[in-house]
C-alpha positions as CSV (number, residue, x, y, z in Angstrom):
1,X,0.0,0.0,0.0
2,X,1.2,3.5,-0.8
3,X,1.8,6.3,1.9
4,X,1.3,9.7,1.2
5,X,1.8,12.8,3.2
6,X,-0.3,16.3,3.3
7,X,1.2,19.2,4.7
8,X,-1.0,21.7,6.6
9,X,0.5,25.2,7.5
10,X,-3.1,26.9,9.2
11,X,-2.0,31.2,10.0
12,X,-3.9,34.2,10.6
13,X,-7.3,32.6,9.2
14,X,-5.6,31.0,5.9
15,X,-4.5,27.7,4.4
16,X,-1.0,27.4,2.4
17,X,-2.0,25.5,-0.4
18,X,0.0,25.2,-3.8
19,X,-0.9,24.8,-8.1
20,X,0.8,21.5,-9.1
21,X,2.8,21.8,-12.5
22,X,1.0,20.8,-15.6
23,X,2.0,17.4,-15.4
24,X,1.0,14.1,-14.4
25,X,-2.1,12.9,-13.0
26,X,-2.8,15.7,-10.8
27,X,-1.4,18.6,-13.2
28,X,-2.3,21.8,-13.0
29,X,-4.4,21.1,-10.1
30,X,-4.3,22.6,-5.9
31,X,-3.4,20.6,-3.2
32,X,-2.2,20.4,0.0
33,X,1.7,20.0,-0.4
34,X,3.0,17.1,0.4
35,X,3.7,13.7,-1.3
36,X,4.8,10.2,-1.2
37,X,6.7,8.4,1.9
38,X,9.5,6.7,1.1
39,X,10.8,3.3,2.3
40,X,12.1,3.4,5.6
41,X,10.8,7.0,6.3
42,X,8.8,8.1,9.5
43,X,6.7,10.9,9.1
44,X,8.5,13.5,10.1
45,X,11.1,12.8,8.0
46,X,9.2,12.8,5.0
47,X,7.2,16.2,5.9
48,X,10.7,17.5,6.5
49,X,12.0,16.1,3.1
50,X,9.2,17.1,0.6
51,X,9.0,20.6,2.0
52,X,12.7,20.8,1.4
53,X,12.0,19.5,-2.0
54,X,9.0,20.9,-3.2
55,X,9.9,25.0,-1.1
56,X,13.3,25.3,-0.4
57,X,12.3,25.4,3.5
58,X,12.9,23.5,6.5
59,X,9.7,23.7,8.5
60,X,8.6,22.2,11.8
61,X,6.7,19.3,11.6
62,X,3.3,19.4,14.6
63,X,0.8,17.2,15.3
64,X,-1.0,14.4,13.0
65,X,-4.2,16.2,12.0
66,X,-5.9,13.3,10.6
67,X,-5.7,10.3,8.0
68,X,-7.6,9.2,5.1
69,X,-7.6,6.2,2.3
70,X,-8.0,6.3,-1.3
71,X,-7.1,4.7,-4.7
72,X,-4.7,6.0,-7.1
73,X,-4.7,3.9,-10.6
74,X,-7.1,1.1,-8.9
75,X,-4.1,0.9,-5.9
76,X,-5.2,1.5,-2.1
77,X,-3.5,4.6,-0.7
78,X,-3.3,6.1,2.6
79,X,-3.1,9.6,3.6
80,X,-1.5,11.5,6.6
81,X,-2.2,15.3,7.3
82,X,0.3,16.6,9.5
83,X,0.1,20.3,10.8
84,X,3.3,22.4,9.7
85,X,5.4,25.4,10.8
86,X,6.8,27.2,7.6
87,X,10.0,29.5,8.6
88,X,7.9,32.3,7.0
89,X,4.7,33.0,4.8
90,X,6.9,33.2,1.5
91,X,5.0,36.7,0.6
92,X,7.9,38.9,1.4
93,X,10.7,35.7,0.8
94,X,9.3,33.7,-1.9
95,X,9.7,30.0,-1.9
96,X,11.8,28.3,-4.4
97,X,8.9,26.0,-6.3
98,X,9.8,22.6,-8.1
99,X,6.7,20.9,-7.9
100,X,4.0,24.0,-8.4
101,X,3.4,26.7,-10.6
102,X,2.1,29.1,-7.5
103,X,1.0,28.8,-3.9
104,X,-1.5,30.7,-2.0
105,X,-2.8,31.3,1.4
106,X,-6.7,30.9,1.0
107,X,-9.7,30.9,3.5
108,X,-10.6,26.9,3.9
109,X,-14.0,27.2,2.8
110,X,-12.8,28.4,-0.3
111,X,-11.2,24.8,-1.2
112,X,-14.5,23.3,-2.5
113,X,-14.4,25.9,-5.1
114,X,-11.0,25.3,-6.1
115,X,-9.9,22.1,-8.9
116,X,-8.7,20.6,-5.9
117,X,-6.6,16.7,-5.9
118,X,-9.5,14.0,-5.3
119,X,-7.1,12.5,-2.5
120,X,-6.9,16.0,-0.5
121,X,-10.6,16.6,-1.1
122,X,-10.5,13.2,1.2
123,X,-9.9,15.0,4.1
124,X,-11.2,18.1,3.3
125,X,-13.5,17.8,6.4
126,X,-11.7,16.7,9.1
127,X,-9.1,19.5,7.8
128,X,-11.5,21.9,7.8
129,X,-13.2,21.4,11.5
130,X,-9.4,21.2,12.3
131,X,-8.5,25.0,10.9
132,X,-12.1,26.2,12.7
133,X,-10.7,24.5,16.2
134,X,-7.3,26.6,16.0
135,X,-9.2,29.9,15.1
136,X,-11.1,29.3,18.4
């Protein structure tokens, strides 16, 4: 079974998201960053590795958020979201982008709206009461 990774930085009222490139399955398409666990990696590690990748940042990795399942080319997949601490909002610094064409900071109800990944839709839910809980 695959493991995947989502990536939730939650500031000021607003969600980072990010455009993936026009490629692939998911091209062109918003997500939650994240992506694929490799073998032998803990969660943490991977957080700390695709954001390294994907922004040029080392960000602090917080609590588990929640987890999801779904298929990807008829294969079961899983799905952590993880809460994340960039170093900054990448507004006045931008982040370095390998994976995306732009990146945003939207309201979460806005998401719905959005041509958002099917597997991040997933967990659009528990993601959402989760940002409403920390604005409390």
């Amino acid at each position: 079974m695959s493991r995947s990774i989502a990536c939730i930085d939650y500031r000021d009222g607003k969600i980072f998201i990010a455009k993936r490139q026009l490629v692939g399955d998911m091209g062109g398409r918003w997500e939650f960053p994240g992506g694929k666990i490799e073998e032998g990696e803990d969660l943490e590690t991977a957080v700390v590795r695709e954001m390294q990748e994907e922004f040029g940042v080392t960000v602090k990795v917080g609590r588990k958020i929640t987890s999801g399942s779904f298929e990807h080319k008829n294969k079961p997949c899983t799905l952590d979201v993880l809460e994340v601490h960039f170093p900054h909002d990448g507004i006045t610094e931008p982040f370095i982008l390998t994976e995306h064409t732009e990146y945003k900071w939207a309201d979460i109800k806005e998401i719905p709206s959005l041509n958002f990944v099917d597997s991040d839709l997933s967990v659009y839910d528990a993601v959402k009461k989760w940002c409403e809980n920390e604005s409390k």
